[in-house]
C-alpha positions in Angstrom: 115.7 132.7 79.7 116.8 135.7 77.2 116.3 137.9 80.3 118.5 136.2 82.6 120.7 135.7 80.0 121.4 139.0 79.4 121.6 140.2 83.2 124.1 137.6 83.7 126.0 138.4 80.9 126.0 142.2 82.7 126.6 140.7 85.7 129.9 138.7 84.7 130.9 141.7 82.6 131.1 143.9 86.3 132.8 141.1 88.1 135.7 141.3 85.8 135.9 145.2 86.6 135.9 144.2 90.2 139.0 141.7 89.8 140.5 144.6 87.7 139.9 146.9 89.9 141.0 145.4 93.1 144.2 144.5 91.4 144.9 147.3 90.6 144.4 148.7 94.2 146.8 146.3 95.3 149.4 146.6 92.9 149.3 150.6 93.6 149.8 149.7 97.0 152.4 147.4 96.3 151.2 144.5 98.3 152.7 141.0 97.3 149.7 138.4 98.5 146.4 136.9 96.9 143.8 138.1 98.7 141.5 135.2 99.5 138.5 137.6 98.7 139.8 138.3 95.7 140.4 134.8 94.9 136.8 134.3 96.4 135.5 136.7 93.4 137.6 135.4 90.3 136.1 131.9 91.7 133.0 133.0 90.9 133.6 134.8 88.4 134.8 131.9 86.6 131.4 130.2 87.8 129.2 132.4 86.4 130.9 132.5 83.1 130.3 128.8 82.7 126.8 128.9 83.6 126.5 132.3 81.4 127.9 129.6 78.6 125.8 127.1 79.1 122.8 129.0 79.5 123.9 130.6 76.1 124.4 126.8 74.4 120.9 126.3 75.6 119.6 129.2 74.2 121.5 128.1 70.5 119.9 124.5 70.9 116.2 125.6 71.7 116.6 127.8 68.8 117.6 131.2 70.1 119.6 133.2 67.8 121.4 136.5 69.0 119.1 138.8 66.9 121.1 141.8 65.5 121.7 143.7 62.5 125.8 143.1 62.7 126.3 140.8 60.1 129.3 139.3 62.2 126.2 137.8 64.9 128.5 134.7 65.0 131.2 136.5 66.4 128.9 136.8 69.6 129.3 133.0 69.9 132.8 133.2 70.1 133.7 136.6 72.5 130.9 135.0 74.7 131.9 131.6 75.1 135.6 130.6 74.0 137.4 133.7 74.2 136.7 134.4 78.0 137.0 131.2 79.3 140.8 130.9 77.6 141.4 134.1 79.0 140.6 133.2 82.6 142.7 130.0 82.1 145.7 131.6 81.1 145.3 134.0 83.9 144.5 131.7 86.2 147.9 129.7 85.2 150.1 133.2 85.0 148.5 133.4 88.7 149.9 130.3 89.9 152.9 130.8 88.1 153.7 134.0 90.1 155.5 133.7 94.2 155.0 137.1 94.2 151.8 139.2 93.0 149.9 136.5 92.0 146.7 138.6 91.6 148.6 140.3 88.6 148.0 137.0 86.4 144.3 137.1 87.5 144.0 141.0 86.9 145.5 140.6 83.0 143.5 137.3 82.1 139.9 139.7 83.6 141.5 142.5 81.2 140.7 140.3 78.1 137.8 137.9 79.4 136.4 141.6 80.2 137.0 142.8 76.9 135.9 139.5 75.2 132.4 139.2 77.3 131.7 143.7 76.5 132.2 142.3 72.8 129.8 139.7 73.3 127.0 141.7 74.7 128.2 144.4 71.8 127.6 142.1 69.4 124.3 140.6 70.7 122.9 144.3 71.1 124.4 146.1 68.0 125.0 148.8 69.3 127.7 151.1 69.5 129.8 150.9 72.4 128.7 154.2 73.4 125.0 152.8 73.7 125.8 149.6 75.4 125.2 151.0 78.9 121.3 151.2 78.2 121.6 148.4 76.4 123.5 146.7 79.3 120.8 148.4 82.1 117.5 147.1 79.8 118.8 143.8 81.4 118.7 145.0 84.9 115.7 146.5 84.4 116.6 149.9 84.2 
């Protein structure tokens, strides 16, 4: 379960680079809808953040601790867990807030949720951030 884990934490961690990504495409081309792909991806997104949680909860109550040198492990709790999920909330309201450009709300609140979950898998590797790619890749199996 640490394995899968781990590759969905990756996983979740590209899918907010996606959201970012494609906003930002459409913002540089200045287009005012929601893409219903887009909305597609943030849905699941949002998905896979609560299982990612949950699975994580599961881990804590079968005894699983995030094993690191970091003092600060139990910030790994937090930037995994709370952090994103208020973060994709907020963006999801400054989304349906918006007439116009409503994929701006979604592309800031998978700015933070993205920086929040990279923390999470920072702290649960302790690593630098420089090393978190192989860290990020020995969950993929690479």
């Amino acid at each position: 379960m640490t394995a899968f884990h781990r590759v969905l934490g990756t996983v979740v961690v590209l899918a907010f680079v996606v959201i970012m990504a494609w906003a930002l495409v459409l913002w540089l081309r200045r287009r005012d809808e929601l893409p219903d792909g887009l909305r597609a991806v943030q849905h699941w997104t949002e998905n896979l953040l609560v299982v990612q949680t949950v699975t994580g909860l599961i881990l804590l109550l079968i005894g699983r601790r995030v094993v690191t040198a970091m003092d600060d492990a139990w910030l790994h709790y937090l930037y995994g867990s709370l952090f994103p999920l208020v973060a994709l909330i907020g963006g999801r309201l400054a989304a349906l807030r918006r007439d116009r450009r409503a994929y701006l709300g979604l592309a800031w609140g998978s700015l933070f949720a993205f920086g929040l979950t990279l923390r999470a898998v920072q702290t649960a590797c302790a690593a630098p951030l420089g090393d978190l790619p192989a860290c990020m890749l020995r969950g993929l199996g690479g």
